[in-house]
C-alpha positions as CSV (number, residue, x, y, z in Angstrom):
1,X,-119.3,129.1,-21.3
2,X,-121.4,130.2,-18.3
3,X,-119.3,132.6,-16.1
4,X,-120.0,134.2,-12.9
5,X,-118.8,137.4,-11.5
6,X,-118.0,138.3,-7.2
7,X,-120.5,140.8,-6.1
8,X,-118.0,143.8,-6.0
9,X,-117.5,143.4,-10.0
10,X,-121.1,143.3,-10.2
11,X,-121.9,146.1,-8.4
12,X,-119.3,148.1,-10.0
13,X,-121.2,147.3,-13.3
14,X,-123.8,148.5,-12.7
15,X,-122.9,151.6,-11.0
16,X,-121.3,152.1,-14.4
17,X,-124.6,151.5,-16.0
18,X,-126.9,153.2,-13.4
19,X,-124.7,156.4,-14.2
20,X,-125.7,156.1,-17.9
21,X,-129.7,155.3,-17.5
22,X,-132.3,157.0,-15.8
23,X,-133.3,156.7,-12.5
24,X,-135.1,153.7,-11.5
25,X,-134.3,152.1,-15.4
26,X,-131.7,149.2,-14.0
27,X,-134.6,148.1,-11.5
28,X,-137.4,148.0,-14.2
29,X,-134.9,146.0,-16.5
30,X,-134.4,143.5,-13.6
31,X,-138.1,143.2,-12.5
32,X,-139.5,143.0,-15.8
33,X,-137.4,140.1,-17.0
34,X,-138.3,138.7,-13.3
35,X,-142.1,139.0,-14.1
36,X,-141.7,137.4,-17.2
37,X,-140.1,134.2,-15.6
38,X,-142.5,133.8,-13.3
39,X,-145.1,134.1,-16.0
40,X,-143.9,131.1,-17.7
41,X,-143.9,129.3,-14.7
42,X,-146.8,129.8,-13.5
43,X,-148.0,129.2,-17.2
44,X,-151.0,131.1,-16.4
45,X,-150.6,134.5,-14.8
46,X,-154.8,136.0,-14.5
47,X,-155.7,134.6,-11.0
48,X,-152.8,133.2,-10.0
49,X,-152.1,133.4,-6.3
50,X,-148.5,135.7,-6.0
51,X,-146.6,136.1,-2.8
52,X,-143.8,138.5,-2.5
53,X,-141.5,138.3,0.8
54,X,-139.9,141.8,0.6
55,X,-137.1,142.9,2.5
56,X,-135.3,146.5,3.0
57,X,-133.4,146.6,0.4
58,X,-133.4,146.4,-3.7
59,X,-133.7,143.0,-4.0
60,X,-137.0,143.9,-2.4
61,X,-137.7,146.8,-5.0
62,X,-137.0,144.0,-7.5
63,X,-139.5,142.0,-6.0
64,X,-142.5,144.6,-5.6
65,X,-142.0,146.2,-9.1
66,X,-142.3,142.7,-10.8
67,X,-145.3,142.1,-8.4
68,X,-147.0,144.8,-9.9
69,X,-146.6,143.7,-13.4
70,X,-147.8,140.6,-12.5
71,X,-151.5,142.2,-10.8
72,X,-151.4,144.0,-13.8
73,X,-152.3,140.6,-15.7
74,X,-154.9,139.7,-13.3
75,X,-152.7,138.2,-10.5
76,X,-153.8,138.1,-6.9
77,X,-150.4,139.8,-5.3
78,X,-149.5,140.3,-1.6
79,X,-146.9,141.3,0.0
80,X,-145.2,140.3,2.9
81,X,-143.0,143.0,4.6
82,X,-140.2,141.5,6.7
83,X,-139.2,144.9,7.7
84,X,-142.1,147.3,7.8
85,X,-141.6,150.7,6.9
86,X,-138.2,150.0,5.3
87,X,-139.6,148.7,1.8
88,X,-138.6,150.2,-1.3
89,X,-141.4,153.3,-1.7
90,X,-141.7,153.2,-5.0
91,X,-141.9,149.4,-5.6
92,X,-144.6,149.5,-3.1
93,X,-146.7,152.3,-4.5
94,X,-146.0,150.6,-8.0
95,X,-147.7,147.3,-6.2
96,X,-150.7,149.0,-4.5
97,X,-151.4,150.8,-7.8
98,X,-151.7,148.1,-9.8
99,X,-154.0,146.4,-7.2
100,X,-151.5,144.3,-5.1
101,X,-151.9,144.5,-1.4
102,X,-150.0,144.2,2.0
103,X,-150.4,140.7,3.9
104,X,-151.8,141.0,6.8
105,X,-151.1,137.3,7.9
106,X,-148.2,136.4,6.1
107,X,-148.7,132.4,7.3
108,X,-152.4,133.3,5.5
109,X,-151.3,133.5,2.2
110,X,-148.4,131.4,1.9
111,X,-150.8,128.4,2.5
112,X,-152.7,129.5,-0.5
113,X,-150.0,130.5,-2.9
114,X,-149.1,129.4,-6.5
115,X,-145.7,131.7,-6.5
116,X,-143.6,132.8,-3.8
117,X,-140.8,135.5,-4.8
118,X,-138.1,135.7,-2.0
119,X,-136.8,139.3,-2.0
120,X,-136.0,139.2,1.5
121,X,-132.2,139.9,0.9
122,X,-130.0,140.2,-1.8
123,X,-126.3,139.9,-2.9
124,X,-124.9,142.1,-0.1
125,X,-126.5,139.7,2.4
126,X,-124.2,137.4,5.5
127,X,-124.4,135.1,7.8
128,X,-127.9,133.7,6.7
129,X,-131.7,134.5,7.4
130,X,-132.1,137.0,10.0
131,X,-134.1,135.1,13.0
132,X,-137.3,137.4,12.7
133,X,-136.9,136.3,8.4
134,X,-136.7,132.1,9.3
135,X,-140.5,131.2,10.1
136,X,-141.5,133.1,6.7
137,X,-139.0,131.1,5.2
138,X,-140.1,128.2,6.4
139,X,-143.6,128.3,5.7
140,X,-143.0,128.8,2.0
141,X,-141.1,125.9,1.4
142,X,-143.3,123.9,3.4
143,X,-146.0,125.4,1.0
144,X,-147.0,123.7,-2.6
145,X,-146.1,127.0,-4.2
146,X,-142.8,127.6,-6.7
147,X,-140.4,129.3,-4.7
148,X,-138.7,132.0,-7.2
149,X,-135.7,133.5,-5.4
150,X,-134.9,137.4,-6.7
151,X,-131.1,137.4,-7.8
152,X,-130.3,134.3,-5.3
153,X,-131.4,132.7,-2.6
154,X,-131.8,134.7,1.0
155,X,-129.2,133.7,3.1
156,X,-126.7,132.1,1.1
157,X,-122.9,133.9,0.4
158,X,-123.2,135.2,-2.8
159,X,-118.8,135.0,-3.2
160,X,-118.4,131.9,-2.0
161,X,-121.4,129.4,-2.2
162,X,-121.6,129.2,1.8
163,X,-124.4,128.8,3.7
164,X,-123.4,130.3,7.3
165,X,-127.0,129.8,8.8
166,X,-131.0,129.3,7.4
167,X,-131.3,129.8,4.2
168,X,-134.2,130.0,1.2
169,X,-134.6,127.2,-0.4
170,X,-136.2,127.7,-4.0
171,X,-137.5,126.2,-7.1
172,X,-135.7,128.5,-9.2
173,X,-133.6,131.4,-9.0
174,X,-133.5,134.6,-11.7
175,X,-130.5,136.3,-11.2
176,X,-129.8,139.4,-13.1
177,X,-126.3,140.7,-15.2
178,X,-124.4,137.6,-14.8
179,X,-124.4,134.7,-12.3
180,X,-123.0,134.9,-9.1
181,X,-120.6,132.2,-7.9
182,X,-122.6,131.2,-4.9
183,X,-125.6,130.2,-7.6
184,X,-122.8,127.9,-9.4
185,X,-121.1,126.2,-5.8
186,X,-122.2,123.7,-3.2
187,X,-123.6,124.0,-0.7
188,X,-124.9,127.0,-2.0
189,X,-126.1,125.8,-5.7
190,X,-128.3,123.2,-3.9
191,X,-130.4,126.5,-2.8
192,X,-130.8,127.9,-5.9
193,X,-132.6,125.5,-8.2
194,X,-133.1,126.2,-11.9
195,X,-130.9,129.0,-13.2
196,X,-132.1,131.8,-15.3
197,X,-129.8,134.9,-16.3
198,X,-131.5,138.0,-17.3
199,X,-129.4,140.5,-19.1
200,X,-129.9,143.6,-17.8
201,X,-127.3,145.3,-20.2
202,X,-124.2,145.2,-17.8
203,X,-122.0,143.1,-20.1
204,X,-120.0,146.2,-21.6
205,X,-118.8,146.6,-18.2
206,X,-118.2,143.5,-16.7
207,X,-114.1,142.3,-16.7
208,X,-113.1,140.0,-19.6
209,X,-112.1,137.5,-17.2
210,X,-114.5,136.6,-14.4
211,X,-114.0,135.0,-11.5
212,X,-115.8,132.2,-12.0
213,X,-116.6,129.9,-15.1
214,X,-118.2,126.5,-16.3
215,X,-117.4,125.2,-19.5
216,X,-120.6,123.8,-21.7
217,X,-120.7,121.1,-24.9
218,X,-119.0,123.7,-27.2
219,X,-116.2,124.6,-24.9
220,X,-115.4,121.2,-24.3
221,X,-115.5,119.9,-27.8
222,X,-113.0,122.5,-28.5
223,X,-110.3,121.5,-26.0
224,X,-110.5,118.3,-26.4
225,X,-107.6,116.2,-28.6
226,X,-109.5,114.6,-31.3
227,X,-106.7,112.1,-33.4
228,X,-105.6,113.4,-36.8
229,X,-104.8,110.7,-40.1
230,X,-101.1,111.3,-39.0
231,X,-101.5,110.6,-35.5
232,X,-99.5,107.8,-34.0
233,X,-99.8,106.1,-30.0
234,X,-97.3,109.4,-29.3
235,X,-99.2,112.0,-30.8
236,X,-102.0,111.1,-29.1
237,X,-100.1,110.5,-25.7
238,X,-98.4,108.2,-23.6
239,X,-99.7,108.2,-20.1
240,X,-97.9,106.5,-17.4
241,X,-100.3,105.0,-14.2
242,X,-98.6,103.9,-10.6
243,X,-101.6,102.6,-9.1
244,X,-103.1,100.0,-7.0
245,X,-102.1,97.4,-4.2
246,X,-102.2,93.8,-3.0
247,X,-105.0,95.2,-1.0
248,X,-106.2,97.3,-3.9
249,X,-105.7,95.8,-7.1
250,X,-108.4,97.2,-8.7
251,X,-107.7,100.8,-8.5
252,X,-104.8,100.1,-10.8
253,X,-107.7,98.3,-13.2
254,X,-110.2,101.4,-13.2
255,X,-107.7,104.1,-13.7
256,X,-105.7,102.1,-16.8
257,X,-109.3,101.9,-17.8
258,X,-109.6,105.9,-17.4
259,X,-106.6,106.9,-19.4
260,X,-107.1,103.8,-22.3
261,X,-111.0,105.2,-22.3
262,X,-109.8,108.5,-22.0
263,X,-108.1,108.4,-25.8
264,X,-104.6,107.6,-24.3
265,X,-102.4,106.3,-27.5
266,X,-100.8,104.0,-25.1
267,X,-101.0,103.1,-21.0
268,X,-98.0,101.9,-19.3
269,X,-98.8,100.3,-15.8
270,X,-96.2,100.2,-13.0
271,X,-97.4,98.9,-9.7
272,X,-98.5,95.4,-8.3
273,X,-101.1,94.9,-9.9
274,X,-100.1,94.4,-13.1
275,X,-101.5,90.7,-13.8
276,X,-105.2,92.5,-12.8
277,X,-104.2,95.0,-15.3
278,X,-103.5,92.6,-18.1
279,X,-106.5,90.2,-17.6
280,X,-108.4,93.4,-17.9
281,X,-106.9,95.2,-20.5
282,X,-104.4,92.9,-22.8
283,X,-103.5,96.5,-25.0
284,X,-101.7,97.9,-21.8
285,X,-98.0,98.2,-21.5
286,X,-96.5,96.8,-17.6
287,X,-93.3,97.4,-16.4
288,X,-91.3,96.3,-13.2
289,X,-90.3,98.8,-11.1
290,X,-88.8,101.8,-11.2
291,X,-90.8,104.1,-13.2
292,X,-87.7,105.9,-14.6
293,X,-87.9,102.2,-16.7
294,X,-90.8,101.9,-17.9
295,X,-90.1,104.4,-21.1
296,X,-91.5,106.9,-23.1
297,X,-93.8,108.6,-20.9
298,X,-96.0,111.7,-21.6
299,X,-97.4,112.5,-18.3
300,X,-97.6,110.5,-15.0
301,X,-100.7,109.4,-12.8
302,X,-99.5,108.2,-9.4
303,X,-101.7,107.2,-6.1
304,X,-105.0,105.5,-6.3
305,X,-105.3,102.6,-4.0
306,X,-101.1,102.8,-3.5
307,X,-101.7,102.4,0.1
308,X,-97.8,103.0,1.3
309,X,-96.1,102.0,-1.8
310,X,-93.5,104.0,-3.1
311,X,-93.9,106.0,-6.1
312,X,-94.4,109.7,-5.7
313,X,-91.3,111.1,-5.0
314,X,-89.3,109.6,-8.2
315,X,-92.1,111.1,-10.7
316,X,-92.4,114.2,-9.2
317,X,-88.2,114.5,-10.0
318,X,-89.4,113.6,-13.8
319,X,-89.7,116.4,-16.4
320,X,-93.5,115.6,-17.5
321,X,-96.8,116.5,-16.0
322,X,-97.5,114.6,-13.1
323,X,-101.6,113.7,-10.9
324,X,-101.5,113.5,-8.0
325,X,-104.2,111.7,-6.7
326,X,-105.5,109.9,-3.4
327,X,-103.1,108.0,-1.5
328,X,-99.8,110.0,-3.1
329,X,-101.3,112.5,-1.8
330,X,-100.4,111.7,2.2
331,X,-97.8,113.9,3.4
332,X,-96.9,115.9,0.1
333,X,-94.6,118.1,0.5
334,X,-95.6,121.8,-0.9
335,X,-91.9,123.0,-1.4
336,X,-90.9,119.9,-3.7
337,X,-94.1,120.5,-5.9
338,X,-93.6,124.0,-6.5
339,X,-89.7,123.1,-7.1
340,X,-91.1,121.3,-10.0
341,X,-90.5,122.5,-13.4
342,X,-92.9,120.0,-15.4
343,X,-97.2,121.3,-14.3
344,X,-98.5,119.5,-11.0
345,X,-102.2,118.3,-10.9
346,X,-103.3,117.9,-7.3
347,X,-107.5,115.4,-7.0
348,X,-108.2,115.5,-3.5
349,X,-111.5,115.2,-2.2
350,X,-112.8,117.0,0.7
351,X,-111.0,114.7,3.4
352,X,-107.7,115.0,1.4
353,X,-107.9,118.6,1.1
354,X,-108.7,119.2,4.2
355,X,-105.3,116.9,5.6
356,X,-103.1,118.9,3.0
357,X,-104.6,122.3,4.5
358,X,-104.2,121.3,8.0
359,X,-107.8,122.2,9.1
360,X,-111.2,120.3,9.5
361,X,-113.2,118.0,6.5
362,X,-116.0,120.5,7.3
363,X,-114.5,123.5,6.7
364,X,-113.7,122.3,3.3
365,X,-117.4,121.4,2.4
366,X,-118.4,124.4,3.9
367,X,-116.1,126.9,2.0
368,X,-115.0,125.0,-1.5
369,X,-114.1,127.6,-3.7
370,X,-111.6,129.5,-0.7
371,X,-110.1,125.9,0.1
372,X,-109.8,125.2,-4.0
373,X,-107.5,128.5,-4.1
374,X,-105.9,128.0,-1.2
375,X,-104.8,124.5,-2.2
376,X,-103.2,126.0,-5.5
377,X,-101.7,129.1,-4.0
378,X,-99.6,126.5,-1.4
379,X,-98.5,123.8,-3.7
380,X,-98.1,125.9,-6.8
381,X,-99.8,123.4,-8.3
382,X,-103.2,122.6,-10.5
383,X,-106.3,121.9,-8.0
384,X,-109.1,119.7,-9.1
385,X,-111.5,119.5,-6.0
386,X,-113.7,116.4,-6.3
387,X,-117.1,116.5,-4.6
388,X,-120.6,117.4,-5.2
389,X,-119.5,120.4,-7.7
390,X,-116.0,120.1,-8.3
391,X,-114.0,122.8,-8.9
392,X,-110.7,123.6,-10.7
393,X,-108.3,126.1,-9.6
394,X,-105.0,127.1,-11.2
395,X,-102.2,128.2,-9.5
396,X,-102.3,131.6,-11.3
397,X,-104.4,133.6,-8.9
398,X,-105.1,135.8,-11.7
399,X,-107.2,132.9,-13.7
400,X,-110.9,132.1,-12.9
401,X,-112.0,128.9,-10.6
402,X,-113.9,126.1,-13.2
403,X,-116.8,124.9,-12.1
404,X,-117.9,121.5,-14.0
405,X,-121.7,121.0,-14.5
406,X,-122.2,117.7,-15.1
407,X,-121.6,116.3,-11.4
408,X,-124.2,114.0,-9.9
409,X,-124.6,112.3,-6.8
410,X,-124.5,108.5,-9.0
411,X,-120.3,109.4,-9.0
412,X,-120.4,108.9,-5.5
413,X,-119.1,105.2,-5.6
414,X,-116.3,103.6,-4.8
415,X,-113.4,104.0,-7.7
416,X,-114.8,106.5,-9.7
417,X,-111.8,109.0,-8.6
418,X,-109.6,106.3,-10.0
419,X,-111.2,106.2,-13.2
420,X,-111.1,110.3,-13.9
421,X,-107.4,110.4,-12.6
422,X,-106.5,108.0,-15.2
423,X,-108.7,109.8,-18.0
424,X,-107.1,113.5,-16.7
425,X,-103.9,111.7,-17.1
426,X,-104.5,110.6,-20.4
427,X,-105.7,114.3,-21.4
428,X,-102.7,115.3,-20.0
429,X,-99.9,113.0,-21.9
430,X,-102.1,114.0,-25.1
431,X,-101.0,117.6,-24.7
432,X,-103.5,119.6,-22.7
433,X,-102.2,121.9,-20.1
434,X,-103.6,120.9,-16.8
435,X,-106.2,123.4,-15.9
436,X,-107.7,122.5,-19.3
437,X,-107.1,118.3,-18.5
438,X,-108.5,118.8,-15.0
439,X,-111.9,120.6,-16.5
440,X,-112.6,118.4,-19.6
441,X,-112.0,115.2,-17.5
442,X,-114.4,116.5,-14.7
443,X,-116.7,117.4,-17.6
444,X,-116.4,114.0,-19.4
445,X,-116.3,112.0,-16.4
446,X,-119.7,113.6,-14.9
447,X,-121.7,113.3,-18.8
448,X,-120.6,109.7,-18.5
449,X,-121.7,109.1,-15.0
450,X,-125.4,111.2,-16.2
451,X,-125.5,108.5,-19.1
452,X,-125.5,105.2,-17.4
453,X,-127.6,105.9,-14.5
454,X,-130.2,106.4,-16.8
455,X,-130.5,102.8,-16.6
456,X,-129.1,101.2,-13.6
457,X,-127.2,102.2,-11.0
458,X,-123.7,103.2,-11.9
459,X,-120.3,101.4,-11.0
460,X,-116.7,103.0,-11.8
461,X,-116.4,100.2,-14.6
462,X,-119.9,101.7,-15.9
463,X,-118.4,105.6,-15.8
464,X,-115.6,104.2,-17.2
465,X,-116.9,102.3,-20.7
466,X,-119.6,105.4,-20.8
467,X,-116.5,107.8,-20.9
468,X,-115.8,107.3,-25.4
469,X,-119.8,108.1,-25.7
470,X,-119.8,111.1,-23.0
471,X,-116.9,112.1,-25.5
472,X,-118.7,111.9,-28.9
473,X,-121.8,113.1,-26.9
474,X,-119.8,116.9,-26.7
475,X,-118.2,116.7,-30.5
476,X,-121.0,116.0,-32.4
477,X,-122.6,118.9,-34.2
């Protein structure tokens, strides 16, 4: 699992760590795994063309230090000073010794440069690129150089993924100890590139449970509910879907096609659109309404495509786990879903979120993980926040966010949210608790989406038949 710590954990680390070490050891750990990255991408270091844009603090120590180990191996290394006077003293002596110089014309040598390392501010940094900091910036992404950011990008909130102004953009970021949520959240992560972690030695002295974390093949492959030789339709989960329209028929069809795909030992449909259902999937069970009729039930998925049907009220009064997705969302009341008994699952997207918060769409996008937490604190409820990286918040404020990895842009389409509620559903009736059935899902539903666009351009029904080999994808040894 890749996990990600807040900048006031990570500086308490290494305080720790710093207290145990020589001077000056922490920042040679750092800048020497630094120099190493950028010596594999650069692939060869002797006459390369190395710019570093240094700022006042460590980060550009960082910077100047791995600098000099690169003109050590017969790099060309200058260094930009975006506050003159205020660089780190010995990472600058370190640099001129080793042959590096001071750019003159920083606009000079970024036209001519094979590497650009931003050190121009680190995790401590808000509110963006400081105005005399933006041209610089500027000209080395408009540059054909790799742009290696120090730790993270300049600019971006290190907590919280936000961009409040200009920011870097790189190539690839090395970031040192652990990750840092902002690397792992958009719009933040979109900043950042390719991740590396370099292990400085913190990890004695980090918390055991971060604040952040992102589950990988492994993790997921051991959550997930494979069927044993005694398992029977009940065993492996009855999940109940009230779903779809007469304007909206097929909603109801993609998310019985999540839960049945999903490893569901039996869907039972309840809505209008239960001859689509049929004519799609003959296996599924359809009922008349009301869903206190349609039996046995494991755990409930109720809105996609509802429009104003009814439907959310009665299962929220039932004792099982209940999503709540997309148009059951509209007006839900926060005081009856915490005066559940049975686990809530709340899938908005960024508009829903931002109706069930009472503030603007934007300030959602702009500030995901604060509006994921926020969402679970006032409902009481599990929070799965679709969008470009969706997160997972549980309503324990003690447990870390979940990031899932696997998002890409091909899931924006219309009626893949249909298809994951149904497959969280069916992860849900199968047993899994829902901070668990939200991450798998989001993990499962993003690996399928990955695996047909490698073809053609993806459709909900495409995520949805991908979603059995996305599954066997993260099991197999």
């Amino acid at each position: 699992m890749r996990i990600a710590y807040s900048v006031e954990t990570v500086r308490a680390a290494e305080a720790e760590l710093m207290a145990r070490l020589p001077d000056g050891a922490l920042m040679q750990r750092a800048a020497a795994g630094l120099a190493a990255a950028c010596a594999g991408l650069l692939g060869r270091v002797y006459g390369a063309r190395v710019v570093l844009l240094v700022g006042s603090g460590d980060n550009g120590g960082d910077a100047l230090y791995a600098g000099a180990r690169l003109a050590r191996r017969g790099a060309g290394v200058a260094a930009v000073l975006l506050t003159p006077g205020r660089a780190h003293e010995g990472g600058l002596a370190a640099l001129r010794k080793a042959g590096g110089r001071v750019a003159e014309d920083p606009y000079e040598v970024l036209a001519a440069a094979d590497l650009v390392l931003d050190g121009i501010t680190g995790i401590g940094g808000h509110g963006g690129l400081r105005p005399e900091a933006v041209p610089v910036a500027r000209a080395a992404h408009g540059s054909n150089a790799v742009v290696v950011a120090v730790d993270l990008p300049s600019g971006i909130e290190a907590d919280t993924g936000e961009v409040a102004g200009e920011a870097m953009r790189a190539d690839a970021t090395v970031t040192f100890g652990a990750y840092k949520p902002g690397l792992l959240i958009d719009p933040a992560k979109e900043y950042a590139g390719a991740l590396r972690l370099v292990g400085i030695g913190l990890e004695p002295y980090l918390p055991s449970v971060p604040d952040l974390e992102a589950l990988q093949h492994a993790d997921v492959a051991h959550l997930l509910p494979v069927p044993a030789a005694e398992s029977d339709k009940y065993r492996r989960g009855v999940v109940g879907v009230i779903a779809g329209s007469t304007r909206y028929p097929g909603a109801a069809v993609l998310a019985v096609a999540g839960a049945l795909r999903g490893g569901a030992g039996a869907v039972r449909y309840v809505g209008p659109g239960a001859d689509a259902v049929i004519a799609a999937f003959p296996e599924a069970l359809v009922h008349g309404w009301p869903p206190s009729k349609a039996g046995r039930v494991q755990a409930w998925v109720v809105g996609p495509g509802l429009g104003d049907s009814p439907g959310v009220g009665e299962v929220l009064d039932s004792d099982v786990p209940v999503l709540v997705d997309a148009d059951g969302l509209r007006g839900l009341d926060p005081d009856q879903v915490r005066a559940r008994t049975a686990p809530t699952l709340l899938t908005p997207h960024a508009g829903e979120a931002a109706a069930l918060l009472g503030v603007a769409r934007e300030e959602v996008e702009g500030a995901r993980l604060t509006s994921v937490r926020t969402l679970a604190a006032k409902y009481g409820a599990t929070v799965l926040l679709k969008g470009s990286t969706t997160l997972v918040a549980d309503p324990d404020p003690r447990r870390a966010v979940r990031v899932n990895p696997t998002g890409t842009s091909w899931l924006a389409t219309a009626g893949s949210g249909d298809v994951l509620s149904g497959l969280a559903g069916s992860l849900l009736a199968a047993g899994l608790a829902p901070f668990d059935a939200a991450s798998v899902a989001a993990y499962l539903h993003g690996l399928a989406a990955r695996l047909t666009s490698r073809d053609a351009p993806v459709s909900a029904q495409d995520v949805a038949a991908a979603i059995p080999r996305a599954w066997r994808d993260t099991t197999t040894p």
